[in-house]
C-alpha positions as CSV (number, residue, x, y, z in Angstrom):
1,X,104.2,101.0,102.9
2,X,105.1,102.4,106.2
3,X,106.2,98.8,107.2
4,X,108.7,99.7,104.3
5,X,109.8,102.8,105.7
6,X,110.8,101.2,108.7
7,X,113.1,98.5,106.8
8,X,114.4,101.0,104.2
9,X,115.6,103.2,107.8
10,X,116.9,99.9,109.4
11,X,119.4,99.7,106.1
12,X,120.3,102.9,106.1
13,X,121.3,103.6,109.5
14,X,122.4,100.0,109.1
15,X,126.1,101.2,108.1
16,X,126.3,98.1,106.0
17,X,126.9,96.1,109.2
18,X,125.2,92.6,108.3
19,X,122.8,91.4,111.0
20,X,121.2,94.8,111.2
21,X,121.3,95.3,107.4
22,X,119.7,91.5,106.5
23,X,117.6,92.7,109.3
24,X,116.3,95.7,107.3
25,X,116.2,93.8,103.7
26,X,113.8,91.5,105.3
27,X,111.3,93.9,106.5
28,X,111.3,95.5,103.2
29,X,111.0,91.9,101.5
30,X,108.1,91.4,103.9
31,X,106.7,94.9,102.7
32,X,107.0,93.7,99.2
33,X,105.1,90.8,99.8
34,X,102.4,92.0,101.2
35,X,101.9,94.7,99.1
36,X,102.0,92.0,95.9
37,X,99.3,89.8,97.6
38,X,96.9,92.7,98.5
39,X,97.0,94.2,94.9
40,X,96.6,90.7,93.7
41,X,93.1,90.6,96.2
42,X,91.8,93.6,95.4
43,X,92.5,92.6,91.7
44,X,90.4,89.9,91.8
45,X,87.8,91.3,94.0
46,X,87.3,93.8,91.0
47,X,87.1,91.6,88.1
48,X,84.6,89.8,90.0
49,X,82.2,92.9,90.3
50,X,83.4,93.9,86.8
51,X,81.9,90.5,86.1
52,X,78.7,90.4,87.8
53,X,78.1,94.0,86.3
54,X,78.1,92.7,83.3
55,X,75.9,89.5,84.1
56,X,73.4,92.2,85.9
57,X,73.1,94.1,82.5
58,X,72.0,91.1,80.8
59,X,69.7,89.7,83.6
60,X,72.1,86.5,84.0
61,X,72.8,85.4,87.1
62,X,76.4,83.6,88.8
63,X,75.0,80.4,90.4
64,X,77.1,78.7,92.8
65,X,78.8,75.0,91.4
66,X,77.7,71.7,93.3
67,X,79.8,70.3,96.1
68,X,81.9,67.4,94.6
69,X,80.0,64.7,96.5
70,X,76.6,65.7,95.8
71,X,74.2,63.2,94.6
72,X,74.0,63.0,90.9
73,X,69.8,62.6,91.1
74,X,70.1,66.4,92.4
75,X,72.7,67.7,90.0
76,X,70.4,66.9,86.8
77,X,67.9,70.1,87.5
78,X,70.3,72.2,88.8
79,X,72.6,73.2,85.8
80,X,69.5,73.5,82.8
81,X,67.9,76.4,83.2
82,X,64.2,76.8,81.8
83,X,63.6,76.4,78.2
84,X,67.2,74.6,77.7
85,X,66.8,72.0,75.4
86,X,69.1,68.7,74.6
87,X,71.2,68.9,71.7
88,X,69.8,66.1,69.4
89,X,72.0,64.5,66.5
């Protein structure tokens, strides 16, 4: 927010002259931008360990999906786990 600071200090000893107050509004859109993507980021990055906490608690595990060109032969073991059975109708 100190990039902020430095925008909101621009505008104001701007004297509403234009290039140096557009000046000042775009360092404190660039603030607000930034700020917006790293709350979104840390966000995410806590839902995902809110997520594997609760995986850990009942022993499941996150496995990693398949690369899209990956043989189909190798995909067949990957995704059942032990003691999965097929659905039969």
């Amino acid at each position: 927010m100190l990039t902020a600071g430095v925008g909101a200090a621009v505008i104001y000893f701007s004297n509403l002259v234009l290039v140096p107050f557009a000046i000042g509004v775009g360092i404190m859109a660039y603030a607000g931008a930034v700020a917006f993507y790293t709350l979104l980021a840390i966000w995410r990055m806590r839902r995902a360990a809110l997520r594997n906490a609760r995986l850990s608690e009942r022993s499941l595990t996150v496995e990693a999906c398949p690369a899209p060109g990956a043989n189909k032969a190798d995909l067949a073991g990957l995704c059942a786990g032990e003691g999965v059975q097929p659905q039969v109708k």
